[in-house]
C-alpha positions in Angstrom: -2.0 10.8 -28.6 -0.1 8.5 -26.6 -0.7 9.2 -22.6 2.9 9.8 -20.6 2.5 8.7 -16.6 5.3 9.7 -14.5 4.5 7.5 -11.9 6.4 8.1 -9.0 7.1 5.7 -5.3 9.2 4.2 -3.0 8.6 0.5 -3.4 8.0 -1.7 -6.1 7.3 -5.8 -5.6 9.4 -7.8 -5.9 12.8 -5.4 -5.9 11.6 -4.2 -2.5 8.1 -4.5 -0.6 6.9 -3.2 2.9 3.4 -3.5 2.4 0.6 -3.2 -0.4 2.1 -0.4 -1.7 4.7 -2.5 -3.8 2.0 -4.6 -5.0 0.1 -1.5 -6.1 2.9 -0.4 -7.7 3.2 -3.6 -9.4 0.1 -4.2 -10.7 -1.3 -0.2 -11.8 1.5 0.5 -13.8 1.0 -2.5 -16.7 -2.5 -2.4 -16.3 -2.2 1.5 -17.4 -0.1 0.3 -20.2 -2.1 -2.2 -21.6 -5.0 0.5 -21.7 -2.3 2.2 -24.4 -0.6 4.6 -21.6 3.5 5.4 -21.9 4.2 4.4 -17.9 7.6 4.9 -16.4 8.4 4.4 -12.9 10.6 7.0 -10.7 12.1 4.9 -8.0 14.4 5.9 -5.6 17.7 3.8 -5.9 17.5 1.7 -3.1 19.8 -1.4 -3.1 17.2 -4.1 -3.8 15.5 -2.0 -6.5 18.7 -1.3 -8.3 19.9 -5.1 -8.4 16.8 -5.3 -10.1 17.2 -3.0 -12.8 18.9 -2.8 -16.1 20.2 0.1 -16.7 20.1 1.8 -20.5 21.7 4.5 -22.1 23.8 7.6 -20.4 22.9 9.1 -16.7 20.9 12.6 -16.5 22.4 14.7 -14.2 19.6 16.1 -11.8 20.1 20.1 -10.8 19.7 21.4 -7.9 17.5 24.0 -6.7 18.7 27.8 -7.7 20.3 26.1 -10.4 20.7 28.0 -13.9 16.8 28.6 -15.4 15.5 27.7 -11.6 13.5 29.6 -10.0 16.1 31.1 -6.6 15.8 29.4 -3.9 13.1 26.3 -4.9 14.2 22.8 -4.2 16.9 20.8 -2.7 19.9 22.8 -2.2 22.8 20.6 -1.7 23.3 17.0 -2.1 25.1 14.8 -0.1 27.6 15.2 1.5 29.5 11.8 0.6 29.3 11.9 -3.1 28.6 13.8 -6.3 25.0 15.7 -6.6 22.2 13.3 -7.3 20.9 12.0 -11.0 19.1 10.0 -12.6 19.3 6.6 -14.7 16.7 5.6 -17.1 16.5 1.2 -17.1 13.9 -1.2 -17.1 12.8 -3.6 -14.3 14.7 -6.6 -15.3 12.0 -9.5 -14.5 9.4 -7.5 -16.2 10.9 -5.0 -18.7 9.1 -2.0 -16.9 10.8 1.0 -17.6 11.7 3.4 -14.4 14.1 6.0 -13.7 16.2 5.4 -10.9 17.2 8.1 -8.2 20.6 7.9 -7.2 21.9 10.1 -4.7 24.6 9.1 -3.2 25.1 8.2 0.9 21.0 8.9 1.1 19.5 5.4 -0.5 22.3 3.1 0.3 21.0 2.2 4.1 20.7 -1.6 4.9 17.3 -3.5 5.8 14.1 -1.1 6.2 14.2 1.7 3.8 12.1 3.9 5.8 13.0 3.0 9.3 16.7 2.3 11.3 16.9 -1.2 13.5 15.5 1.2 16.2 12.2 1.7 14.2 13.0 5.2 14.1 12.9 6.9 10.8 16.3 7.6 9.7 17.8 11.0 10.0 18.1 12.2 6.5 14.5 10.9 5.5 13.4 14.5 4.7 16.5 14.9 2.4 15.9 11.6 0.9 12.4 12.1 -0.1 12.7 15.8 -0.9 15.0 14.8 -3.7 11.9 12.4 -5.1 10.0 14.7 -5.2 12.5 17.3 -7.0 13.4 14.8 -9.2 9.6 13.8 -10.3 9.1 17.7 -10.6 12.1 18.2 -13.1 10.9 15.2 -14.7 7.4 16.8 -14.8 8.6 20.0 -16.2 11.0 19.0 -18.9 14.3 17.8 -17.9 14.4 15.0 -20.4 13.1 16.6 -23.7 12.4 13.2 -25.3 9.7 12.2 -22.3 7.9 14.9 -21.0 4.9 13.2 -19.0 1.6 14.3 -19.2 0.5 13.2 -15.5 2.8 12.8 -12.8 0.7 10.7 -10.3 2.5 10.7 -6.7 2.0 8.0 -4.2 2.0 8.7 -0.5 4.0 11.0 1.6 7.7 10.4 0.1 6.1 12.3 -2.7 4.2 14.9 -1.3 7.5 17.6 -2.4 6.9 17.2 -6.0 3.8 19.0 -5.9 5.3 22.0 -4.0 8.0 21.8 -6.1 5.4 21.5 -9.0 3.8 24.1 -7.7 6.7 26.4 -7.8 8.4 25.6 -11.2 4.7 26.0 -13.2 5.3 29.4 -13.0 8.4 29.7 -15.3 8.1 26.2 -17.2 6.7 26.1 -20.7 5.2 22.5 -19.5 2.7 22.2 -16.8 2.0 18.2 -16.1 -1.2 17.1 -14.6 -0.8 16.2 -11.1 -2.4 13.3 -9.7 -1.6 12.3 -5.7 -2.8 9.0 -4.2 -3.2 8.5 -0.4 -2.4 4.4 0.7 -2.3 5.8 4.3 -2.9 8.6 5.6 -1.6 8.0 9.1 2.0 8.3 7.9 2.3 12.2 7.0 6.0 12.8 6.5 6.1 15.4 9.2 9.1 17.1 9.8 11.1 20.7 11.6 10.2 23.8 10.1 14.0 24.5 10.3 14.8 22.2 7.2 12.9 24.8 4.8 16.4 26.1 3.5 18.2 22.5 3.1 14.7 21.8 1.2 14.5 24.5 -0.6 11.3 25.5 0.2 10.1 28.9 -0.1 8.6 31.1 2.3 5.5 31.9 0.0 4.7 28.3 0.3 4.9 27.5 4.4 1.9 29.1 5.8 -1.9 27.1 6.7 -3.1 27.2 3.5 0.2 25.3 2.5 2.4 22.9 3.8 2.6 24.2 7.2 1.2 21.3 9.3 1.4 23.0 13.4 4.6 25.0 12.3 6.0 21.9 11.1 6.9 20.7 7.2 4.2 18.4 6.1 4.9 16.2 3.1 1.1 14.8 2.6 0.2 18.1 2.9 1.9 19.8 0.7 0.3 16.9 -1.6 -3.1 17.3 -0.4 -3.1 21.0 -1.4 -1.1 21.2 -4.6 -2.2 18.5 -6.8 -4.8 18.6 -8.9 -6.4 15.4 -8.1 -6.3 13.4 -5.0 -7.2 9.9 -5.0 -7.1 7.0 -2.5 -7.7 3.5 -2.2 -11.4 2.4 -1.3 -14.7 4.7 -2.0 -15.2 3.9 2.1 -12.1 5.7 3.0 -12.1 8.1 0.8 -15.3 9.5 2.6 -13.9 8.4 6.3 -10.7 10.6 6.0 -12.8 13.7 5.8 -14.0 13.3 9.5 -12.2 13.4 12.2 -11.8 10.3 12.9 -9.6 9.4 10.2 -8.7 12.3 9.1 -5.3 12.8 10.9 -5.9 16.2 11.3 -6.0 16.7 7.7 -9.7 16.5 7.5 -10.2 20.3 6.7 -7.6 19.8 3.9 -9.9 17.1 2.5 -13.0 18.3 2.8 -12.0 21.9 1.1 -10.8 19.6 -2.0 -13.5 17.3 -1.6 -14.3 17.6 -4.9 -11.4 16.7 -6.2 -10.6 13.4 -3.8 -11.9 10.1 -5.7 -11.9 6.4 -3.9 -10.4 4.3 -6.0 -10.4 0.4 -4.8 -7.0 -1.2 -5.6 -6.8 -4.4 -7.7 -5.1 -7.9 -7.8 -2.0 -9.5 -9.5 -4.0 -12.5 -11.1 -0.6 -13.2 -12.4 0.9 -13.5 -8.9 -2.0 -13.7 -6.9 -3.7 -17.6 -8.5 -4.6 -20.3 -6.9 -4.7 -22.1 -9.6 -1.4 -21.3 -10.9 0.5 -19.9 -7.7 4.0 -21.3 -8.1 4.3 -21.1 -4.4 0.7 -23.4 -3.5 0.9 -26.5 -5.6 -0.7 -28.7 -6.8 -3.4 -25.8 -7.0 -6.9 -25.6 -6.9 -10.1 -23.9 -7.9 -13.4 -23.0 -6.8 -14.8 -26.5 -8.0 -11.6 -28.3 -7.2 -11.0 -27.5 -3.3 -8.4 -30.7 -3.2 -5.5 -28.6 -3.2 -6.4 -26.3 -0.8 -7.1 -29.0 1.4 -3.2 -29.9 1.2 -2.5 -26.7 1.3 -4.1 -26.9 4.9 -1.8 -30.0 5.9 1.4 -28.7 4.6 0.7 -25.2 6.5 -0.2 -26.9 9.9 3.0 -29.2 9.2 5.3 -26.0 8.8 4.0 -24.1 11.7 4.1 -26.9 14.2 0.0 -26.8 14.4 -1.9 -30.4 15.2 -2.6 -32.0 11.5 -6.5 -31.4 12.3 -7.9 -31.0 9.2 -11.4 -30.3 10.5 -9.9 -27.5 12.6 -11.1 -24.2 11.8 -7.8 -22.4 10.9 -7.4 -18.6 11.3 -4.5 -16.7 10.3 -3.3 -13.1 10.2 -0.5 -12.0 7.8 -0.1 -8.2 8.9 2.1 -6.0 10.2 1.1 -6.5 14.0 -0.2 -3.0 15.3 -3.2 -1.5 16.7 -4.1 -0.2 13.4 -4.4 -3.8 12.1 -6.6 -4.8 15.2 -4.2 -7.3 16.2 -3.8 -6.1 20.0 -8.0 -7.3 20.4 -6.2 -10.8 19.2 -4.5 -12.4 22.3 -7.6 -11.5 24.5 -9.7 -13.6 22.2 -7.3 -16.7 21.6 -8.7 -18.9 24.4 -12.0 -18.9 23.6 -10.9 -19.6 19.9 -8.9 -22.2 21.4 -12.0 -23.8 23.0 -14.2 -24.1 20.3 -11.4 -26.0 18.3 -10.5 -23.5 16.3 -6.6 -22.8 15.6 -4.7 -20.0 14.7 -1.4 -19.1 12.6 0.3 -15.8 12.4 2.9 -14.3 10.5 4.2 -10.8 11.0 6.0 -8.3 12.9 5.6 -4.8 14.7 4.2 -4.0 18.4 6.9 -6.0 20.0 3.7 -5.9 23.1 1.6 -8.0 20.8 4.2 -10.2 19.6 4.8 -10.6 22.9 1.5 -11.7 23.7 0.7 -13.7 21.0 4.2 -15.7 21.7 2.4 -16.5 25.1 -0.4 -18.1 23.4 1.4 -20.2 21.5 3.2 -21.3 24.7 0.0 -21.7 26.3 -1.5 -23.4 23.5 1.0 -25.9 21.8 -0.2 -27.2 18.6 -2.9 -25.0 18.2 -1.3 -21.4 18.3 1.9 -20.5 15.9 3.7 -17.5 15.5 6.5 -16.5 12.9 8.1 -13.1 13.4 9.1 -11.7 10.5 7.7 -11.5 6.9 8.3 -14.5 4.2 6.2 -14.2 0.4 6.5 -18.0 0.0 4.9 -18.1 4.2 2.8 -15.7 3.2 1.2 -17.4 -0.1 1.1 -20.2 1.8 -1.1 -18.9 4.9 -2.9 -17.2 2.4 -4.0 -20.2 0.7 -3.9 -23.3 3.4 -5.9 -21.2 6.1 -10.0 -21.2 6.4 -10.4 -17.8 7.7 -7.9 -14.7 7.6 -8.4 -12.1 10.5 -8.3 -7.9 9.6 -10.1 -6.5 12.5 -8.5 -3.1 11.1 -9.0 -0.1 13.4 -8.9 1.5 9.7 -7.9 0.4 6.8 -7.4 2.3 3.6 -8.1 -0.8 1.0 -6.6 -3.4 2.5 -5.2 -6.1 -0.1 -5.2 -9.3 2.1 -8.8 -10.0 2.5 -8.9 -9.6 -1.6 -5.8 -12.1 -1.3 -8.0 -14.8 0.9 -10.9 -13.5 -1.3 -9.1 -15.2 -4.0 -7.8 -18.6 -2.2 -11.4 -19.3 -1.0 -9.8 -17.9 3.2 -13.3 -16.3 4.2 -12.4 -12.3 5.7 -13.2 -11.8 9.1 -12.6 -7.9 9.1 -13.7 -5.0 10.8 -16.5 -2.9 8.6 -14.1 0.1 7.6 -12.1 1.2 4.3 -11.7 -0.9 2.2 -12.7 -3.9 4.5 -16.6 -2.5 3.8 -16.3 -1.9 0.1 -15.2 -5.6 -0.5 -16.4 -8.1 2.1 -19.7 -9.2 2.8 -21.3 -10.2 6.9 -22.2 -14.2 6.3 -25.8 -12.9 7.9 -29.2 -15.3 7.4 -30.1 -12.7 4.5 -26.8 -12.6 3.0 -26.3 -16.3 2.8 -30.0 -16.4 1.2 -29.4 -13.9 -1.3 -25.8 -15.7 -2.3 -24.1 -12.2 -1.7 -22.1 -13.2 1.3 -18.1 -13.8 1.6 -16.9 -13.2 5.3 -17.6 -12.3 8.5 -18.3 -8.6 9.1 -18.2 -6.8 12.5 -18.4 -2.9 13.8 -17.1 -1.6 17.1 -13.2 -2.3 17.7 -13.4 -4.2 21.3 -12.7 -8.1 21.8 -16.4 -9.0 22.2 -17.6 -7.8 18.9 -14.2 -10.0 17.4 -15.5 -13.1 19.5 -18.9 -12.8 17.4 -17.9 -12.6 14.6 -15.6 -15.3 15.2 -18.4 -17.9 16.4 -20.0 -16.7 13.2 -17.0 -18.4 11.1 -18.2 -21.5 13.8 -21.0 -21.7 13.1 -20.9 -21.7 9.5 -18.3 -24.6 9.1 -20.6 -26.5 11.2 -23.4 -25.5 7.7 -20.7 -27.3 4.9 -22.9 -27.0 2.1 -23.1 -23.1 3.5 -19.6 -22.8 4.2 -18.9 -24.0 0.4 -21.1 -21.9 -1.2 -19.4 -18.4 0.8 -16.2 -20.3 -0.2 -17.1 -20.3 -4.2 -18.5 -17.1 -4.3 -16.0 -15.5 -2.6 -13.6 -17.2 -5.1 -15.8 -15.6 -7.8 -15.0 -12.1 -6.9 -13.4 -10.3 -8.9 -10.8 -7.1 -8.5 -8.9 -6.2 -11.0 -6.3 -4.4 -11.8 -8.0 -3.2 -15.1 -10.9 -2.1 -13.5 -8.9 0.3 -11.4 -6.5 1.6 -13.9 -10.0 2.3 -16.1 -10.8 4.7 -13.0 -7.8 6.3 -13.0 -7.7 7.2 -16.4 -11.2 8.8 -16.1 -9.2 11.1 -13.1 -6.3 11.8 -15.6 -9.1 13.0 -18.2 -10.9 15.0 -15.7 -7.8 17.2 -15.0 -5.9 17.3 -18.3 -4.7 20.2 -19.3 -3.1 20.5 -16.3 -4.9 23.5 -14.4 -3.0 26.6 -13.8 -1.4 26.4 -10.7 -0.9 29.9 -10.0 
């Protein structure tokens, strides 16, 4: 029998992109398809994933909670205010032919720019309403609202979908069909926390708000609700996986994890061969391969031409496309500039975030004409490019849950220079005399988060291009690596398995 995956998230590249969690969301969905699974995508409608989408056939209106055969009292009580109560409309992802359902509720989705956050960087005031009604949607879905699908799994991704397993939860008691409910973590630093006093608007019952629920410090958490109702919890790397059950990295939701230890699975995420090619990357051409470095070469020339850098082509060229946060490292970065600098080395950048780092790293590039660049903002064709015309690409993470950039420079032959956690540790390896001897190495590797460990690891990158025939070999075996997206969807049908039928949740 056919599997059904109600796969459920907030972002889907290309119709709309944050971060990795739109490529992930790309790539797992086919892969799980062409391993004979029915996949259909619940999206909220957000404008650039609507314009995206053709729609097909009527809409499904969407109930609210208390509604006739509800269960009092459980889920979203009212819609919004500005329109008609929220529903759904079945379509397929235009470019690809993906089918989704799309979330429409009006005066909640239709905000410009950042779907998440307000031109303040604040998030916006209706975010619990907005993703409360994902996650009553996903659990109707779950449950039977359209009696021609009725998915076997709904897998959940992240915090915007931590409801649906409360509401899950809930509506397993009365409905004839109990889905098996799968929840992946990208991040689990991001918890969707919000004031107790929104339990009524949610529709949340009392039964469910106490410590061994979603109570989170007499507050409404979303991952936790997630973390405690699923039936499988999955995240992104085996390395972070075992990291969030410490306190460290736990977010205070260590105890949550390491009571369902058993059920929590590292997963390492996969690549878009299709979008992620250096061979065949629409946006880096003429292309080039791991015996045929002549394109990357150019790709070198036309990067330092676009981002006003000298046209050195023996420059060693780091770059960093990242959000720019302490999370991603990047406030070590400006103290270590200089001295990169000095030994010759160059650096571009593209991203946004900590307007104190941006601000710093603007005053290297001042300080540092022609060796120091810096593009605010995000751009995929930039991106591809840096990616691609760069030697080395910098993650010194203070954590990182997979990680998908270094697997992007991975891919173009850009050696990692990354901190040793998440995902970072699963997939790069130190460029260290034993390493190099062994042919296992494919970056530069470092521990403790402080600039001096970053300046190491940097003269390691040095001191290797100064070894060519070294440096080429890294370069070509990096390029070797695999990660695919099959690989990983293989994995996660192995977790589907392990909790079909769908345990009793009560």
């Amino acid at each position: 029998m056919t599997l059904r995956v109600l796969y459920v998230c907030t972002e889907v590249f290309p119709l709309l992109k944050t971060g990795g969690l739109a490529d992930v969301s790309a790539g797992l969905p086919p892969a799980l398809t062409a391993m004979g699974s029915d996949v259909r995508l619940l999206l909220p409608a957000f404008p650039g994933v609507v314009a995206g989408v053709t729609p097909e056939g009527p809409p499904l209106p969407l109930p609210a909670g208390g509604g006739p055969g509800l269960p009092s009292g459980v889920g979203p009580q009212t819609a919004s205010a500005q329109g008609p109560a929220p529903w759904l409309q079945a379509g397929r992802i235009t470019a690809s032919g993906v089918p989704v359902w799309l979330l429409h509720a009006p005066g909640l989705y239709e905000h410009g720019g950042n779907p998440y956050l307000d031109e303040h960087g604040q998030p916006w005031p209706d975010s619990a309403e907005q993703f409360a009604w994902l996650g009553w949607a996903a659990a109707l879905l779950g449950t039977g609202l359209h009696a021609a699908w009725v998915p076997d799994v709904v897998h959940g991704h992240d915090w915007h979908t931590g409801l649906a397993f409360a509401y899950l939860h809930e509506l397993s008691r009365t409905a004839v069909h109990r889905p098996a409910r799968v929840f992946t973590v990208h991040n689990l630093a991001y918890q969707g926390v919000f004031n107790a006093e929104l339990r009524p608007r949610l529709g949340l019952p009392d039964g469910l708000f106490h410590w061994q629920g979603l109570e989170f410090h007499g507050q409404i958490s979303f991952m936790k609700a997630a973390l405690t109702y699923s039936d499988a919890i999955t995240t992104v790397s085996p390395t972070y996986a075992r990291e969030i059950t410490g306190a460290e990295q736990g977010c205070g939701l260590e105890g949550v994890l390491l009571q369902r230890q058993a059920q929590l699975h590292g997963i390492l995420n996969g690549v878009d061969d299709t979008v992620w090619n250096p061979q065949t990357d629409p946006l880096v051409q003429p292309g080039f391969t791991a015996r045929n470095l002549k394109g990357k070469a150019q790709a070198k020339a036309r990067l330092q031409q676009r981002m006003g850098l000298e046209p050195r082509h023996e420059a060693l060229l780091f770059s960093v496309v990242s959000r720019l946060t302490e999370q991603k490292g990047l406030h070590l970065l400006p103290a270590a500039v200089d001295e990169l600098v000095r030994r010759g080395g160059q650096l571009a950048v593209l991203g946004s975030g900590d307007a104190a780092i941006e601000q710093a790293l603007r005053d290297c590039a001042l300080r540092h004409p022609g060796q120091v660049a810096l593009t605010v903002g995000y751009d995929e064709a930039l991106a591809h490019g840096i990616i691609a015309g760069a030697d080395v690409i910098l993650l010194p993470s203070r954590f990182e849950p997979c990680g998908l950039t270094q697997l992007y420079g991975l891919r173009y032959g850009t050696l990692p220079l990354v901190r040793a956690v998440g995902g970072l540790a699963d997939t790069v390896v130190d460029c260290s005399l034993e390493n190099l001897d062994d042919g296992s190495a494919s970056g530069f590797v470092f521990d403790e988060l402080d600039v001096n460990n970053l300046k190491v690891a940097m003269r390691r990158a040095f001191a290797l291009q100064r070894r060519p025939a070294d440096w080429r070999a890294v370069q070509r075996h990096a390029m070797s690596l695999r990660f695919s997206w099959a690989r990983a969807a293989a994995e996660y049908l192995r977790v589907y398995a392990s909790v079909m039928p769908a345990t009793p949740l009560v």
